[in-house]
Residue frames relative to the residue before (quaternion, step in Angstrom):
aa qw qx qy qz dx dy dz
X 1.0000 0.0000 0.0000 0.0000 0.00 0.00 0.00
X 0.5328 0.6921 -0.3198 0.3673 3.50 1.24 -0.63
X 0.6016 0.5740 -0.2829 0.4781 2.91 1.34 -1.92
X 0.8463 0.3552 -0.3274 0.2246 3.18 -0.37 -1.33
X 0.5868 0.4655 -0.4459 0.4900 3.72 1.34 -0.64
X 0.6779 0.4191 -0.4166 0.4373 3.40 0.10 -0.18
X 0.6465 0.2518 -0.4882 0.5294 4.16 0.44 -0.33
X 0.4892 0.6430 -0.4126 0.4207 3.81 0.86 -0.20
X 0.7620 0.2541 -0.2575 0.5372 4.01 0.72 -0.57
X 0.5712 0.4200 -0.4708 0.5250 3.91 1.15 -0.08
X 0.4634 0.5277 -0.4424 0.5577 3.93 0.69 -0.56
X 0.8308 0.3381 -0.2929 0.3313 4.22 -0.08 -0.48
X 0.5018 0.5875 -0.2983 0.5604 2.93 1.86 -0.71
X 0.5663 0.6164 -0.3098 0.4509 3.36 0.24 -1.11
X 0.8075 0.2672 -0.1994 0.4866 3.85 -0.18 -1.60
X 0.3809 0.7076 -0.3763 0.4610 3.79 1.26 -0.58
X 0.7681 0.3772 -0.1599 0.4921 3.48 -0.31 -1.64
X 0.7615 0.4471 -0.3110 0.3515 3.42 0.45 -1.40
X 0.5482 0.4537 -0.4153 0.5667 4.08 1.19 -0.40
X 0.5733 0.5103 -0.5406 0.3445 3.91 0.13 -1.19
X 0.9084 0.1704 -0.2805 0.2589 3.25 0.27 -0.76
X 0.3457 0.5373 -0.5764 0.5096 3.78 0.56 1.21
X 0.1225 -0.6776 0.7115 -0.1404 3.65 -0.75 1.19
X 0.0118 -0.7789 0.6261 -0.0343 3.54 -0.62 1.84
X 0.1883 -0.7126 0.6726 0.0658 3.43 -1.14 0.87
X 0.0725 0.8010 -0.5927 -0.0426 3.12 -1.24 0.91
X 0.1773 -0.7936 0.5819 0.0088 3.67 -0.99 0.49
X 0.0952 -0.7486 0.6172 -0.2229 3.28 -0.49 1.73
X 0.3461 0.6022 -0.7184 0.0391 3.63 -1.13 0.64
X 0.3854 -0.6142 0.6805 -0.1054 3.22 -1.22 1.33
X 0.4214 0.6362 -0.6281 0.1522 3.60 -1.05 1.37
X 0.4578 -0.6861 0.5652 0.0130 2.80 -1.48 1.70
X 0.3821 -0.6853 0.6187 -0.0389 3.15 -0.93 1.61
X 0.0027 0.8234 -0.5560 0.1133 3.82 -0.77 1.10
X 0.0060 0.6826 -0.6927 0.2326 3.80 0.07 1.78
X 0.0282 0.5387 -0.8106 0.2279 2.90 -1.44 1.75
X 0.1818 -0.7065 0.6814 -0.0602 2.73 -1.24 2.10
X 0.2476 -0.7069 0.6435 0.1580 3.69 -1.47 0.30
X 0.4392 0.7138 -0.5455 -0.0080 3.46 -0.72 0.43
X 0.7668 0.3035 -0.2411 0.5117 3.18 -0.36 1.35
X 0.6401 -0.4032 0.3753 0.5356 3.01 -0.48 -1.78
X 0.4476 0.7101 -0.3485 0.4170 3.03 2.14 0.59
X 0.1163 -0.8611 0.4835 0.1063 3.28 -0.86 0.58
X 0.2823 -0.7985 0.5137 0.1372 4.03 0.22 1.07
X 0.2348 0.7257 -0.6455 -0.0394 3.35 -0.65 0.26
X 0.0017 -0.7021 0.7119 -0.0183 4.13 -0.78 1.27
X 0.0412 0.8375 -0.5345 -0.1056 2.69 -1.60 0.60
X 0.1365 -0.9208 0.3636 0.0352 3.55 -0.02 0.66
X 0.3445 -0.7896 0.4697 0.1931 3.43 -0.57 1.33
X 0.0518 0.7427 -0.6579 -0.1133 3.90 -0.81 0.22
X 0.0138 0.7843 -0.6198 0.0226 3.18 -1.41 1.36
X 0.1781 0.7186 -0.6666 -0.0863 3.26 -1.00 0.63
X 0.0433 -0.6975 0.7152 -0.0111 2.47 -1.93 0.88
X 0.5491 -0.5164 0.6522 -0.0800 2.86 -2.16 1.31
X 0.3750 0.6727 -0.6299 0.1005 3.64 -0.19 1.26
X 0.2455 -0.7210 0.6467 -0.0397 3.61 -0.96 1.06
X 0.1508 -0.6717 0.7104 0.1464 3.62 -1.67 0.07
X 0.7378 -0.4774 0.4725 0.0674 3.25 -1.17 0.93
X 0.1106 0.8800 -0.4619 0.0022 3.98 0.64 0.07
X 0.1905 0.8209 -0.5378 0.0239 3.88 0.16 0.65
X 0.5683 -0.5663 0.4522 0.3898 3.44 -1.20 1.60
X 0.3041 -0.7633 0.5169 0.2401 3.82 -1.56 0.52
X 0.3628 0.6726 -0.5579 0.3235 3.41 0.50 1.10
X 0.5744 -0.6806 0.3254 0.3178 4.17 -1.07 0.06
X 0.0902 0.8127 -0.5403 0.1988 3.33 0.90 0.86
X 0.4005 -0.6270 0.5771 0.3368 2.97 -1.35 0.40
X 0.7610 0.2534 -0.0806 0.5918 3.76 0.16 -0.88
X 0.0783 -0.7952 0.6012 0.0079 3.48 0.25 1.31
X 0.5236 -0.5153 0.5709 0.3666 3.72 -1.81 0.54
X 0.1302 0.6950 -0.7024 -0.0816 4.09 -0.61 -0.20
X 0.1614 -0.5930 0.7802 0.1162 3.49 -1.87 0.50
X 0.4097 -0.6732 0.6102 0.0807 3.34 -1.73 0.55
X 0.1876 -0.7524 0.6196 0.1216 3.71 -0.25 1.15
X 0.0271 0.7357 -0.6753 0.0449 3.72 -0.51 0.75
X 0.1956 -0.6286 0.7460 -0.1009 3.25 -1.85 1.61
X 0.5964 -0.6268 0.5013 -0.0069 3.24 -1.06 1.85
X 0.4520 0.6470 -0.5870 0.1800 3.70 -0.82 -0.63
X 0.1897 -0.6558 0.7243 -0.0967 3.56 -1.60 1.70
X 0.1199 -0.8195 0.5474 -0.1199 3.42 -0.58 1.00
X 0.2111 0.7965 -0.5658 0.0282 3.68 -0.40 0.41
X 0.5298 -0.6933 0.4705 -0.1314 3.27 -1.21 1.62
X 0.0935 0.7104 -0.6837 -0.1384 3.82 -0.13 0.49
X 0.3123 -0.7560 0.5323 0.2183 4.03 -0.82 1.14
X 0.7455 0.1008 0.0380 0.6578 3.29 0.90 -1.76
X 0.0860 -0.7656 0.6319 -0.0847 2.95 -1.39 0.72
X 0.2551 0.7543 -0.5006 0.3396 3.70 1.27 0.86
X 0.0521 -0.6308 0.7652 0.1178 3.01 -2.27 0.31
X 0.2584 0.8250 -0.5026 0.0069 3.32 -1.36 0.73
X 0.5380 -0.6540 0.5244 0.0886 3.23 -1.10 1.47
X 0.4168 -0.6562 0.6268 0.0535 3.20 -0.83 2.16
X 0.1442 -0.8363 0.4874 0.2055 3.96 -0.33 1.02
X 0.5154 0.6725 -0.2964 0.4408 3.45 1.64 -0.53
X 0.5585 0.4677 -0.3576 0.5844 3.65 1.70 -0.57
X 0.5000 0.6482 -0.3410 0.4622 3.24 0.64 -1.24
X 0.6857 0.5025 -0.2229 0.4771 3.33 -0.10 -1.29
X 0.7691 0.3711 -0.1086 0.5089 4.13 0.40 -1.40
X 0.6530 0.4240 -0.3822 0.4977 3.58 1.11 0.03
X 0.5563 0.6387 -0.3611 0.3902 3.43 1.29 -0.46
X 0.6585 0.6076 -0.1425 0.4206 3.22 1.44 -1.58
X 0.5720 0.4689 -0.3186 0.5927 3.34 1.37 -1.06
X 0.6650 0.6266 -0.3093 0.2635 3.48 0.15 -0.80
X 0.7559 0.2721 -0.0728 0.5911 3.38 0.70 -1.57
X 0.4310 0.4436 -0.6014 0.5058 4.45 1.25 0.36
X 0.7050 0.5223 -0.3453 0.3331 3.63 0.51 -1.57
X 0.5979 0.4710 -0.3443 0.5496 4.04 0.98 -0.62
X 0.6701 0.5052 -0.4140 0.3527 3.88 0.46 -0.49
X 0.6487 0.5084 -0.2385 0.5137 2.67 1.33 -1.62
X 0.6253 0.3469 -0.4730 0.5147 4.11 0.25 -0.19
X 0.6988 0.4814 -0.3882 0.3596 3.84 -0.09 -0.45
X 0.7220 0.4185 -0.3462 0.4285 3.30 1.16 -0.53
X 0.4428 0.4728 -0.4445 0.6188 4.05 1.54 -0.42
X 0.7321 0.2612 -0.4860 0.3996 3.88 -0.13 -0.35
X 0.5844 0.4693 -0.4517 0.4839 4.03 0.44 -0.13
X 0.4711 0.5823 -0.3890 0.5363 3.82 0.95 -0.74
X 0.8125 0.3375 -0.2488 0.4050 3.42 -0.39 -1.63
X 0.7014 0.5057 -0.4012 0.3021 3.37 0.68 -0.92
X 0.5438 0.5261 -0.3405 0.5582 3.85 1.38 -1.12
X 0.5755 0.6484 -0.3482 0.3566 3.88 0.64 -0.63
X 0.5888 0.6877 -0.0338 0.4233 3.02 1.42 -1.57
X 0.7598 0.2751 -0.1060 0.5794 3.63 0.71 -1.95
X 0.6422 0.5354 -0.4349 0.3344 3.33 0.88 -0.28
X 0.6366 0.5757 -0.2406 0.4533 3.41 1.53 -0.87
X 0.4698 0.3603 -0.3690 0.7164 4.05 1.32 -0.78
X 0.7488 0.0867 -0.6094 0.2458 3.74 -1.06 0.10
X 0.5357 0.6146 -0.4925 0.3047 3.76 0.79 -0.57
X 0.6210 0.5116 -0.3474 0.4817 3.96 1.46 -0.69
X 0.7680 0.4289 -0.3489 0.3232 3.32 1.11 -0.78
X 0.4630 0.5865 -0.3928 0.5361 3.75 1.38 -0.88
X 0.5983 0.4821 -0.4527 0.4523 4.56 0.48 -0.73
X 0.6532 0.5860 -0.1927 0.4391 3.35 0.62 -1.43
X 0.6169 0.4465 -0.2609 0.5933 3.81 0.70 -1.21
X 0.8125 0.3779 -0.3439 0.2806 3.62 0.21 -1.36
X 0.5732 0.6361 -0.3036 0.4179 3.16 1.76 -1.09
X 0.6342 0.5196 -0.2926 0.4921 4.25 0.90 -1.00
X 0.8100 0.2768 -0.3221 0.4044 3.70 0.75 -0.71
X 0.5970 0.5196 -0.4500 0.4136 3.65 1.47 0.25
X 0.5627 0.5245 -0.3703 0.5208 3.45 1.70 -0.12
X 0.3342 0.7047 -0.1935 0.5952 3.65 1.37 -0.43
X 0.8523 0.3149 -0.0626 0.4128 3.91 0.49 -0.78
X 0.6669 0.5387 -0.1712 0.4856 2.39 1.46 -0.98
X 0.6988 0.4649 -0.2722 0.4706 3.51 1.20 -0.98
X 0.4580 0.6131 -0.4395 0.4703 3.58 1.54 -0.52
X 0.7263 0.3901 -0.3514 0.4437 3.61 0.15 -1.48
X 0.3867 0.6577 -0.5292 0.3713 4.00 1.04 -0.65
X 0.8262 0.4195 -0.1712 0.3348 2.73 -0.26 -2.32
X 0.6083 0.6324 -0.2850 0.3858 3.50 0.88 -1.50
X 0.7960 0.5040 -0.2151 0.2571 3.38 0.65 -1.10
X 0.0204 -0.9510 0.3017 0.0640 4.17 -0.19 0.85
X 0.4436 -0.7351 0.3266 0.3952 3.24 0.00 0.39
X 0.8474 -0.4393 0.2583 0.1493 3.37 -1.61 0.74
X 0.6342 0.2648 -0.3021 0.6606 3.39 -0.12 1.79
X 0.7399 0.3973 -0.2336 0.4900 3.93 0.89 -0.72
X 0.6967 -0.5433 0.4441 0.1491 2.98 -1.42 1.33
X 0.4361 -0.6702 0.5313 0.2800 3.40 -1.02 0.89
X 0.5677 -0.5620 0.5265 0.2910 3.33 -1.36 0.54
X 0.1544 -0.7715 0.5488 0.2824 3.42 -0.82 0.84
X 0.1405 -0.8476 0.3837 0.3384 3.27 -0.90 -0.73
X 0.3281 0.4349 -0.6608 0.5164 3.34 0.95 1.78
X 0.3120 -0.7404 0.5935 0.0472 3.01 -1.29 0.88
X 0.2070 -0.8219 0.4906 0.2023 4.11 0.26 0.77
């Protein structure tokens, strides 16, 4: 029983010592991009994580210097994340575009009923000119025709 606790505490020592001397460095920076779009009464909301990161180990020669040489093994890595990915529709806009909508349609149906009464009123005012203008021209040729020169009997207009 001795044995084994005792190869049992050189067996921890041992794996102890043998991490202490690997030295990991890591480097992480993480940045979240936010794009909120509006259109309408839609509302976009993406979001997108970017991360790089830079992990490396430390590498030190294994002799007993005091001021040892060391190099740094360093491993790259870019990473991009979609977090949120949502859409939502403001119903209360929703609701106020509808309203705009169906005033903005009254309001055009009634200028086209306007224009149109605008319209018949203006062709009868052309026709009644037109009527008034043919039956004063219409009179005029009567009194023409009607009219005789001096010494000559009037036209009658029973015929026997």
């Amino acid at each position: 029983m001795k044995k084994i606790l005792m190869s049992l505490a050189v067996a921890t020592c041992t794996v102890a010592g043998v991490q202490a001397q690997v030295n990991k460095t890591v480097k992480q920076e993480s940045t979240v991009k936010r794009v909120v779009t509006k259109e309408g009464s839609e509302v976009k909301v993406k979001e997108i994580k970017d991360t790089n990161t830079e992990a490396g180990a430390v590498i030190v020669e294994g002799n007993n210097e005091t001021n040892q040489e060391f190099r740094e093994a360093t491993v790259k890595g870019q990473n991009q994340d979609v977090v949120v990915d949502d859409v939502n529709i403001n119903a209360a806009n929703e609701e106020k575009l509808m309203a705009i909508k169906q005033r903005q349609q009254a309001e055009l149906e009634m200028a086209i009923k306007a224009q149109k009464e605008k319209n018949e009123m203006e062709a009868e005012r052309i026709r009644a000119e037109k009527k008034a203008e043919l039956q004063r021209q219409m009179e005029e040729k009567r009194a023409m025709l009607e009219r005789r020169p001096e010494g000559m009997s009037k036209l009658s207009s029973n015929r026997d």
